[in-house]
N, C-alpha and C positions, 0 to 999 in steps of 0.2 A: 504494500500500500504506500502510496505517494504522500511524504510529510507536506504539512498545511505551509506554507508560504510567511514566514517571519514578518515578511516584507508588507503582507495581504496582498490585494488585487483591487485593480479598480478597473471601471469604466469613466471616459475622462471626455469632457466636452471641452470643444473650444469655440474661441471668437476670434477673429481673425488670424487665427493660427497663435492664439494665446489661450496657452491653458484658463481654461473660466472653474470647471470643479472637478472632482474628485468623486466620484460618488464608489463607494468600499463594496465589494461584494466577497459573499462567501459560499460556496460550490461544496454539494456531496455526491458521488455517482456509487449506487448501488445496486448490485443485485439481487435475482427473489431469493436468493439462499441467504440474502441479509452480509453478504462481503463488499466492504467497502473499497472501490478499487482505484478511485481519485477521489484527488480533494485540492479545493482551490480558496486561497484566503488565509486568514488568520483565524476565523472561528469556524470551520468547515461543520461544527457540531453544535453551532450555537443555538443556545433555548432561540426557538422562534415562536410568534403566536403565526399560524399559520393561518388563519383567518378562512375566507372561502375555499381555499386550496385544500379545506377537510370536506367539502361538498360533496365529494363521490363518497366516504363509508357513511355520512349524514344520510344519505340518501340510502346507503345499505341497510342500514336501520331500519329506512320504514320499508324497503322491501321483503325483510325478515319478518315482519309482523303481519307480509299476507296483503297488505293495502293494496298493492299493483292490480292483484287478481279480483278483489272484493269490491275494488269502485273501478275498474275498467280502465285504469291510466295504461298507457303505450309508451313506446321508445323515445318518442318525442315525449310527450310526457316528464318520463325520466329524465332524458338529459333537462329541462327546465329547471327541473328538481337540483340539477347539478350547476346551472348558470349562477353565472352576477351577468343578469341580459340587460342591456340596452334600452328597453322601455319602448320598445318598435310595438306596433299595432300586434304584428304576430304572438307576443311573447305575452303581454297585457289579455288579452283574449283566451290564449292556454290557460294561463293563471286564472284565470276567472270558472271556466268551464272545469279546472280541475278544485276550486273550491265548492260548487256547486255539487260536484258529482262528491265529494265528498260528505256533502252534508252539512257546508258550513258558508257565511258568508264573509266578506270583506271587513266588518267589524271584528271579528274575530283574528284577522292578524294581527301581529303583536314588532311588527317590522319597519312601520312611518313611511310617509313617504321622501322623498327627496330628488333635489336636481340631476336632471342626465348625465350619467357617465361621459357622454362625447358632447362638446359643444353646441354642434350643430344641432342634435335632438333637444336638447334646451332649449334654443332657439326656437325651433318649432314648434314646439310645446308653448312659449312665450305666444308667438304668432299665432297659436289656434286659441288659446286663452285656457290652455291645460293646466289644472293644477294638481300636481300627482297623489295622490293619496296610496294607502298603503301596498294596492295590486300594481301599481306602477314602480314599485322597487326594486334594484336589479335580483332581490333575495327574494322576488314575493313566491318564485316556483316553490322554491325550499320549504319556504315556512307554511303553504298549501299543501307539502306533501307529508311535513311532520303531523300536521295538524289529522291529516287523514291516518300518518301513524299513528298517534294517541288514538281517532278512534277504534281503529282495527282491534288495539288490546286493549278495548274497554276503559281507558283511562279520559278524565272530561278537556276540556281546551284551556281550560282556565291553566296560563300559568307554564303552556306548553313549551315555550321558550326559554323555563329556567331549569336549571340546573337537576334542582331537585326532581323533577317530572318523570313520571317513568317512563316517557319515550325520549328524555334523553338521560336516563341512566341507562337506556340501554344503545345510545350514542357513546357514552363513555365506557362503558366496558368493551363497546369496539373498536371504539378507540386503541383502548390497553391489549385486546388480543391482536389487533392487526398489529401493531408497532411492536410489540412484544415487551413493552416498560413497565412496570407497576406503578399502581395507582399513585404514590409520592413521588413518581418521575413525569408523570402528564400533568401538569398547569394549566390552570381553566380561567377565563376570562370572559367580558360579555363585548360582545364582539356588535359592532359598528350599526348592525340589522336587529341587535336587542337580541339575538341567542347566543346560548353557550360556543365558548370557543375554545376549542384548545390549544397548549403550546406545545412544542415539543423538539428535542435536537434535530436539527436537520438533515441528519447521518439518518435516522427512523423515517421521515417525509421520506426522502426519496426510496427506501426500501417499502413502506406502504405503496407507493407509486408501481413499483415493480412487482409488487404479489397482483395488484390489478391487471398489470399488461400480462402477466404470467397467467393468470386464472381464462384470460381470452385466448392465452396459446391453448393451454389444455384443451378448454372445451371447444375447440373447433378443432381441434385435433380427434377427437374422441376419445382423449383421455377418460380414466375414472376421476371424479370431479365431487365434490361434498355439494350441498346444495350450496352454501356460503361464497363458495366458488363462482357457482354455477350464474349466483344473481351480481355477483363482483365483473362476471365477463358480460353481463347484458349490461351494466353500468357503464364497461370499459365500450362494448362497442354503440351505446345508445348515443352515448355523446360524439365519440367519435361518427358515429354516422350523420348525427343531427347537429354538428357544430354552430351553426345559425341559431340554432337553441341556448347553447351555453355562452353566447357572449350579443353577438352581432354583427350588422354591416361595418366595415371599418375596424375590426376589433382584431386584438392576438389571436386570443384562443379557437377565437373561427377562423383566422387562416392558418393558423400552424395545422388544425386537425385535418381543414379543409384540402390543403396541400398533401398530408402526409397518407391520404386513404385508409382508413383504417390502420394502420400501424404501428399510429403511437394516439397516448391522447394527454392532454395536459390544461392545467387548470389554474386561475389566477388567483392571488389572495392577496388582499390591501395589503399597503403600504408596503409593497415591495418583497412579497412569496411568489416564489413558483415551481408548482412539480409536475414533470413528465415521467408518462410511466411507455417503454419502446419494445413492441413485442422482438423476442429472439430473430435475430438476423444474421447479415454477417457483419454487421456494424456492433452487435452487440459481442458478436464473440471474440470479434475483433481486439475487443477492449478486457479481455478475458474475464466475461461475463459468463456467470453456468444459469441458462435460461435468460431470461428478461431481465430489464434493466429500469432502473427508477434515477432520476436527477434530479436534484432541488438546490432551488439557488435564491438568496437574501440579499437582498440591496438594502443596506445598513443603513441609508437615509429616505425609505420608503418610495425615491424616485420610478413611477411604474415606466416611464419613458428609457430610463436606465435599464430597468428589469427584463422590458421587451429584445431591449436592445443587447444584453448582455445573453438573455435564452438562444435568440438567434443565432448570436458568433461563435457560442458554446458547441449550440448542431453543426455548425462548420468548421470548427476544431476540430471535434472528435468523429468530422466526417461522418455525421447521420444521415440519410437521405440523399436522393440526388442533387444535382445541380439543379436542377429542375426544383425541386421540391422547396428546398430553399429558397430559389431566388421568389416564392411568394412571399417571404419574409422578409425582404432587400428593404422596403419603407421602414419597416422597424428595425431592423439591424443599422441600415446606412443612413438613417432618419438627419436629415437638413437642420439647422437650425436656422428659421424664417423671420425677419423683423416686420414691424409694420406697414412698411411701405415695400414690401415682398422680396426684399434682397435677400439672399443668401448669407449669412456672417459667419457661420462654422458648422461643425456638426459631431458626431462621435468618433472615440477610438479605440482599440484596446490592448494595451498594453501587457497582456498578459497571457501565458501561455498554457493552457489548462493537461496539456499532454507529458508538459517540463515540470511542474507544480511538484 
């Protein structure tokens, strides 16, 4: 295993070819056997709160409790369940028909509403005279699909967002069997959308990321498969089929999946989380991976523009994907820095070598 970098690692903006910032990141690449096989940074294992980047076993939860099959939710569906969306017509309207079919209305989430993630939907929202309320949140699939968790095992709505609730104590126990940490190694916080959040090293984020990508090799393989498995690979390929679901037009998470076909799928979490999980290839074995591969990466000052831009350079380090595949990520990796009057003044770099690490 490659030692962490003394030095750390940055992604580094500049303005006319002057250094402007520094933004710190910290890299872990793992795989499903849980071998950590790089590491970039100074804190490669640092407690992180992973914020929406816990979306996909969130949503394992409520598909352990039966919900999928009992109110009729679908692939789309799911991946919703797994977004921070955009607030597009599409995504607003899922949300809505899947609280309905659950049994509940818009008063009953517990998520606020708030401004659009991308400017322009703001904008628009402005100009129609929208003012978002709770189903307009980019969490609002989520906290529709827990909410239908709590009904599935009989437990009421009130409250279904905290901690204590037993649809997410059974968030946190899977928490602790996926990552393999005990309960005083997971850190819980209340996270941005008003649910439980957790924290955890980083070295564990991208090994949870890789049992996902792994659970979609098995079962299309025809592996023997647990059921836990079996709803972890429809997780892994719901989003990844329905990337428009998990983020939006203009967004990372919809073109990296969108780009990569089924192959990998990966998930944003504020202020600067990100984890991909990349099923067995030869990119994976490459990197002397046994099965799938999971990466998670922290940008130390929350910058998601840094974050985007440091996932992308990382698949073209360590050579994931084709040239092709990639270059759908070129805006966010090579991303301009634009002033007001539309000039060009700098843009990103990166100084760092995640293979040398």
């Amino acid at each position: 295993m490659a030692k962490p970098s003394r030095q750390g690692a940055y992604v580094i903006t500049t303005r006319s070819g002057i250094v402007e910032n520094r933004h710190e990141i910290h890299v872990s690449v793992v795989d499903a056997q849980g071998t950590t096989l790089l590491q970039l940074g100074r804190e490669p294992a640092r407690l992180t709160l992973v914020r929406s980047a816990a979306k996909p076993w969130q949503a394992l939860a409520v598909a352990e409790t039966g919900a999928l099959e009992r109110f009729g939710f679908d692939d789309a569906d799911l991946a919703l369940m797994c977004a921070s969306h955009s607030g597009e017509e599409r995504h607003v309207e899922r949300a809505k028909a899947m609280l309905k079919r659950g049994g509940h209305v818009e008063a009953d989430l517990r998520c606020g509403g708030h401004a659009a993630i991308l400017r322009a939907r703001d904008e628009e929202w402005l100009r129609n005279g929208i003012v978002p309320t709770p189903v307009w949140s980019n969490c609002s699939g989520k906290h529709s699909g827990v909410l239908a968790g709590a009904k599935a095992i009989g437990a009421g709505a009130e409250g279904y967002h905290e901690l204590a609730h037993p649809i997410q104590q059974r968030i946190k126990k899977i928490t602790e069997e996926l990552s393999g940490l005990r309960p005083d190694e997971v850190k819980w916080a209340v996270d941005g959308c008003n649910m439980a959040s957790p924290a955890m090293p980083l070295t564990d984020l991208a090994h949870v990321y890789a049992l996902f990508a792994q659970a979609s090799d098995d079962v299309s393989s025809g592996a023997e498969a647990t059921p836990r498995e079996r709803h972890m690979a429809r997780i892994f390929n719901a989003m990844s089929t329905y990337p428009d679901m998990v983020a939006g037009e203009d967004r990372f998470c919809t073109a990296l999946m969108g780009a990569f076909g089924g192959r990998l799928f990966g998930k944003v979490g504020a202020d600067g989380c990100y984890g991909v999980g990349l099923r067995e290839c030869e990119a994976t074995r490459r990197l002397g991976a046994k099965g799938a591969l999971g990466i998670s990466i922290k940008v130390e000052d929350g910058s998601l523009d840094a974050l985007y831009a440091a996932t992308s350079e990382l698949l073209r380090q360590l050579d994931i994907g084709t040239e092709e595949e990639r270059s759908a990520l070129e805006s966010f990796r090579a991303k301009k820095l634009v002033n007001t009057a539309g000039v060009v003044t700098g843009g990103y770099e990166f100084p760092f070598d995640v293979r040398a690490a």
